[in-house]
C-alpha positions as CSV (number, residue, x, y, z in Angstrom):
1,X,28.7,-3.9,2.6
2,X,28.9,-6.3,-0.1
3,X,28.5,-4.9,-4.2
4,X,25.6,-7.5,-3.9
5,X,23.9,-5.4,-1.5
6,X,24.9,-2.4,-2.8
7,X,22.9,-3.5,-5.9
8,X,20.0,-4.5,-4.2
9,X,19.6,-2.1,-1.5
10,X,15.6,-3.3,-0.3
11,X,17.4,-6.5,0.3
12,X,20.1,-4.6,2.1
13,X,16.9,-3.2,4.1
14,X,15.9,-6.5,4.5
15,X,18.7,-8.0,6.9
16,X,18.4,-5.1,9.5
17,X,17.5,-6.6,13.0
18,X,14.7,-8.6,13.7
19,X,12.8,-8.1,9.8
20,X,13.7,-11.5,8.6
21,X,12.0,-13.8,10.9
22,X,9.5,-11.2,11.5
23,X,8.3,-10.7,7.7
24,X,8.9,-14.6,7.2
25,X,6.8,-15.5,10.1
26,X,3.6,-13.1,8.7
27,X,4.3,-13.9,5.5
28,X,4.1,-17.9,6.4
29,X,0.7,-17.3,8.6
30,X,-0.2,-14.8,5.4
31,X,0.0,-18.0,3.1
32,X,-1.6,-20.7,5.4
33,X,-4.7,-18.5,5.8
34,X,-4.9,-18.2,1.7
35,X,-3.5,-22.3,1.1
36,X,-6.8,-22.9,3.3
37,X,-8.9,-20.7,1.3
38,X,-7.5,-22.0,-2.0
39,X,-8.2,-25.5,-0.9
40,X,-12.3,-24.2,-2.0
41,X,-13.6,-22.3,-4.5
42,X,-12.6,-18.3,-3.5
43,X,-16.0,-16.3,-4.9
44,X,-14.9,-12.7,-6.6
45,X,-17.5,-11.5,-4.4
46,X,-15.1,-11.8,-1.1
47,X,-12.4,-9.6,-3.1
48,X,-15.0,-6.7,-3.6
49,X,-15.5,-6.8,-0.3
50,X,-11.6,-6.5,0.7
51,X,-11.4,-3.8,-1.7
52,X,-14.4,-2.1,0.3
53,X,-13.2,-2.8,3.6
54,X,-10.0,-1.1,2.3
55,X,-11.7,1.6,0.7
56,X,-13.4,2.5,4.1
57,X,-10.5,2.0,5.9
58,X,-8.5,4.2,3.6
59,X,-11.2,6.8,3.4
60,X,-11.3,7.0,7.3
61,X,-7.5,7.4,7.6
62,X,-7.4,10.1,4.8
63,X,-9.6,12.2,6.7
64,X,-13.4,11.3,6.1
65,X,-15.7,11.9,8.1
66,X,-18.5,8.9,6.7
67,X,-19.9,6.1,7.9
68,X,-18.5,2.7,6.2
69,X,-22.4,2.2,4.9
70,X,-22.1,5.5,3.8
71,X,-18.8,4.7,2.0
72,X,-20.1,1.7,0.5
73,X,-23.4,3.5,-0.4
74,X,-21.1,6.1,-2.6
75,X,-22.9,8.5,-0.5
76,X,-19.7,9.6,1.9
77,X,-17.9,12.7,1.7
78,X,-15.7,14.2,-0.9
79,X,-13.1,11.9,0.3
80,X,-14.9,8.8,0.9
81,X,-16.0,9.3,-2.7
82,X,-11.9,9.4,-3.9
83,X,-11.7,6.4,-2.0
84,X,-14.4,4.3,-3.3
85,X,-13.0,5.7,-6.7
86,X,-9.7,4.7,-6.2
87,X,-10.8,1.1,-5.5
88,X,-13.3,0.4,-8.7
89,X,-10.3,0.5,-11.3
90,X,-7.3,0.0,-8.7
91,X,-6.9,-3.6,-9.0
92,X,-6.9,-3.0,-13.0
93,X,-3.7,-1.5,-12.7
94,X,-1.7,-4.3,-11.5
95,X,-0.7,-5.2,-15.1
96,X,0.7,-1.3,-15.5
97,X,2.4,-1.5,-12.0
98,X,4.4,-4.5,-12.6
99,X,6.0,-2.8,-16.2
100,X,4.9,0.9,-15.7
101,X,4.9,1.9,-12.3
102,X,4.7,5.7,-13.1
103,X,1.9,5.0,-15.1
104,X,0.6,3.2,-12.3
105,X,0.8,6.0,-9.6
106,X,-0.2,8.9,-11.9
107,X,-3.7,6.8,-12.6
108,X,-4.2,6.2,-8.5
109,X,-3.8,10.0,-7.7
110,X,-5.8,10.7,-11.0
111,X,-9.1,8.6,-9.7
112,X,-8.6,10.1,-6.3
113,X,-8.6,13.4,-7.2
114,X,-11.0,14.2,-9.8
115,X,-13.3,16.6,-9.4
116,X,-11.1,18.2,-6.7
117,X,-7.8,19.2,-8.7
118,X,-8.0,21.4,-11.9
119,X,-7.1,18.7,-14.7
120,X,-3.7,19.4,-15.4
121,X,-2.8,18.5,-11.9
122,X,-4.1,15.0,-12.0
123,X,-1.5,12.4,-11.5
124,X,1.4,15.1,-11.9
125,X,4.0,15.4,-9.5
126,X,4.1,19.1,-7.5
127,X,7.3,19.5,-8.4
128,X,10.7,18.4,-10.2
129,X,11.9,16.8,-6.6
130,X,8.4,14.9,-6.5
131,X,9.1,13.9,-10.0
132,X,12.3,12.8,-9.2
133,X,11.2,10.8,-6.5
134,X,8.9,8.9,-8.0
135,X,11.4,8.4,-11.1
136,X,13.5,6.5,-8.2
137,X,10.7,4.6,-6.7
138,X,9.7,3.4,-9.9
139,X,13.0,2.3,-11.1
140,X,13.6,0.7,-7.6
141,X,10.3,-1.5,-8.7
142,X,11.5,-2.4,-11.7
143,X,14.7,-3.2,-10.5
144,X,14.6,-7.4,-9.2
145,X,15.3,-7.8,-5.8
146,X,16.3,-10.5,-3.2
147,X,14.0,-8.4,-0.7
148,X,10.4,-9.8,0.2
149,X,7.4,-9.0,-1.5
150,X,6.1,-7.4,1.9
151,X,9.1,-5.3,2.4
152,X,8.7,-3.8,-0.9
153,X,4.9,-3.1,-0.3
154,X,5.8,-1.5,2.8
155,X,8.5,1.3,1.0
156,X,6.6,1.8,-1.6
157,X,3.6,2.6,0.6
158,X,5.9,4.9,3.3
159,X,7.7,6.7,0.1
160,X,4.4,7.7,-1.7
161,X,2.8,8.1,2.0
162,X,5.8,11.1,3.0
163,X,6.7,12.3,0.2
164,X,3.6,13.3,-0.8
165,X,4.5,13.9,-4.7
166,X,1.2,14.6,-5.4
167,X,-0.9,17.9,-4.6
168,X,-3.4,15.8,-2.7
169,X,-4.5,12.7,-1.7
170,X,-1.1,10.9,-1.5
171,X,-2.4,8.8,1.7
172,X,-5.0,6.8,-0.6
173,X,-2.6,6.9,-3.8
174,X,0.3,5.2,-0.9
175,X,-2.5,2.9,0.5
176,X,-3.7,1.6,-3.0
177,X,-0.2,1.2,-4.1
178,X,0.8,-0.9,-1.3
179,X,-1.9,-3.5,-2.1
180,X,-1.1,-3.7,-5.6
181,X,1.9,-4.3,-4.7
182,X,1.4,-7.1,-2.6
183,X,-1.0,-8.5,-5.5
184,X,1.1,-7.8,-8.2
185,X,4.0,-9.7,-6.4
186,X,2.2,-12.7,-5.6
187,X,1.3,-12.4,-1.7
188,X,-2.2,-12.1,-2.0
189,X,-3.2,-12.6,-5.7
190,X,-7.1,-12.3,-4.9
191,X,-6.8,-9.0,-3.0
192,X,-8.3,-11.1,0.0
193,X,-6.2,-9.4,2.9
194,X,-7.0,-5.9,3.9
195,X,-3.8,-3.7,4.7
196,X,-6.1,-0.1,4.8
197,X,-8.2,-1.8,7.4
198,X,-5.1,-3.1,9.7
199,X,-3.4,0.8,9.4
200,X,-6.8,2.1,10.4
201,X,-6.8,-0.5,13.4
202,X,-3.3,0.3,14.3
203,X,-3.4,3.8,13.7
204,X,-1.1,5.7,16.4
205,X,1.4,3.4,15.3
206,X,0.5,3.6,11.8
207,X,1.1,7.3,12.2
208,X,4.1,7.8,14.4
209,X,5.8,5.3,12.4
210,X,5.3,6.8,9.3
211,X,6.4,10.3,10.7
212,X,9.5,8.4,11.9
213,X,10.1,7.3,8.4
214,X,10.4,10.5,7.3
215,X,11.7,12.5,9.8
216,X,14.4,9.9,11.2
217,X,17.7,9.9,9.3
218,X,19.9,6.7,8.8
219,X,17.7,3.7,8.4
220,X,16.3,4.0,12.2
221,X,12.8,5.3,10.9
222,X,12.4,3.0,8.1
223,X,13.5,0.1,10.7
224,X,10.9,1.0,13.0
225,X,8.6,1.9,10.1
226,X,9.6,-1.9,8.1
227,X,8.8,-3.8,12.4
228,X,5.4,-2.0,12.1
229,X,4.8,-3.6,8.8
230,X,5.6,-7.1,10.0
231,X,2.6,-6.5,12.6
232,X,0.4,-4.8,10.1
233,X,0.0,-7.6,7.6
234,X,-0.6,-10.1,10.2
235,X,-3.6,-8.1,11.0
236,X,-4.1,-7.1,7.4
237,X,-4.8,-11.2,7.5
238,X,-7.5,-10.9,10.3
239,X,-9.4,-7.9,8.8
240,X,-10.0,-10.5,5.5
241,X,-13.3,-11.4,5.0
242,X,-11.8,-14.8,4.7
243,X,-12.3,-14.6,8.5
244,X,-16.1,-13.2,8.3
């Protein structure tokens, strides 16, 4: 291995078999669905509903038990509530992502869980290993990278997802994170495509690829979990209310 790609290991991450053409090929029908859009005026009103859609999606996955009008009501469960928090400030914390990811991660888990935690739990990590992790994530955002914008959504969603650094809610504090990501690196700059949505869709293999992730050592689970991805943002692109 090159000291390039030592330097730059989500690039490294990025040659393994089959993810180049497969996150260039969703990335390229990823664009020509927003080019269209962008070739007429975009309304903020179809971002707030991606950020629902994701909300409900998200809240579903996480473990609520509410209808998606009950969701969007604010009326849902104690989760659905964390979720529909989570989305009314997330996309204000793409600025703090992109120079203080930490910052950025401690904020999701803070909106998630309040109410739930005592307060001196909110956005702190369990444990010195949790802390640590999220040290290395961070750094690894803030660290430039040859690796695509999607690839680096889709770590940053499985690290937070399975390492669970906080006390709770890490799924919605992963989920949110991924999509600012994807924002914040110039995929999707409206928050038009609906990742939450396509997990919830694809869910068995949403699941067992992210318990591969974890579980698998070597890169075989984040291979599998990185092939997923490649499917999961195509569909991301079909949940967006860009299609209706």
């Amino acid at each position: 291995m090159s000291s390039a790609t030592n330097d730059d290991p989500l690039a490294a991450l990025g040659e393994l078999e089959g993810l180049p053409s497969g996150f260039a090929a969703t990335r390229d029908g990823v664009d020509a669905l927003l080019r269209d859009r962008g070739l007429r005026k975009t309304p903020p009103e179809l971002t707030t509903e991606s950020v629902l859609r994701g909300a409900c999606a998200s809240g579903v996955l996480e473990g609520s038990r509410s209808s998606a009008e009950e969701i969007r009501s604010g009326t849902g469960d104690e989760t659905a509530q964390a979720a529909i928090r989570v989305s009314a400030e997330m996309l204000s914390l793409v600025p703090v992502l992109r120079t203080a990811p930490l910052q950025a991660f401690a904020r999701l888990h803070a909106l998630a869980a309040k109410g739930i935690l005592r307060d001196e739990e909110l956005g702190r990590p369990r444990d010195g290993e949790s802390a640590e992790r999220l040290r290395t994530l961070s750094r690894r955002l803030l660290t430039p990278t040859k690796a695509p914008a999607m690839l680096v959504a889709a770590i940053v969603h499985a690290d937070l997802a399975t390492g669970t650094p906080f006390a709770s809610h890490n799924g919605l504090v992963a989920r949110a994170a991924e999509r600012l990501v994807l924002v914040a690196r110039g995929v999707d700059e409206l928050s038009l495509l609906v990742p939450e949505a396509a997990h919830l869709r694809l869910r068995a293999e949403y699941e067992s690829n992210l318990r591969a992730y974890a579980q698998a050592s070597g890169t075989n689970g984040v291979h599998a979990w990185l092939l997923y991805a490649t499917e999961a943002y195509t569909v991301a692109a079909e949940e967006s209310p860009l299609r209706g």
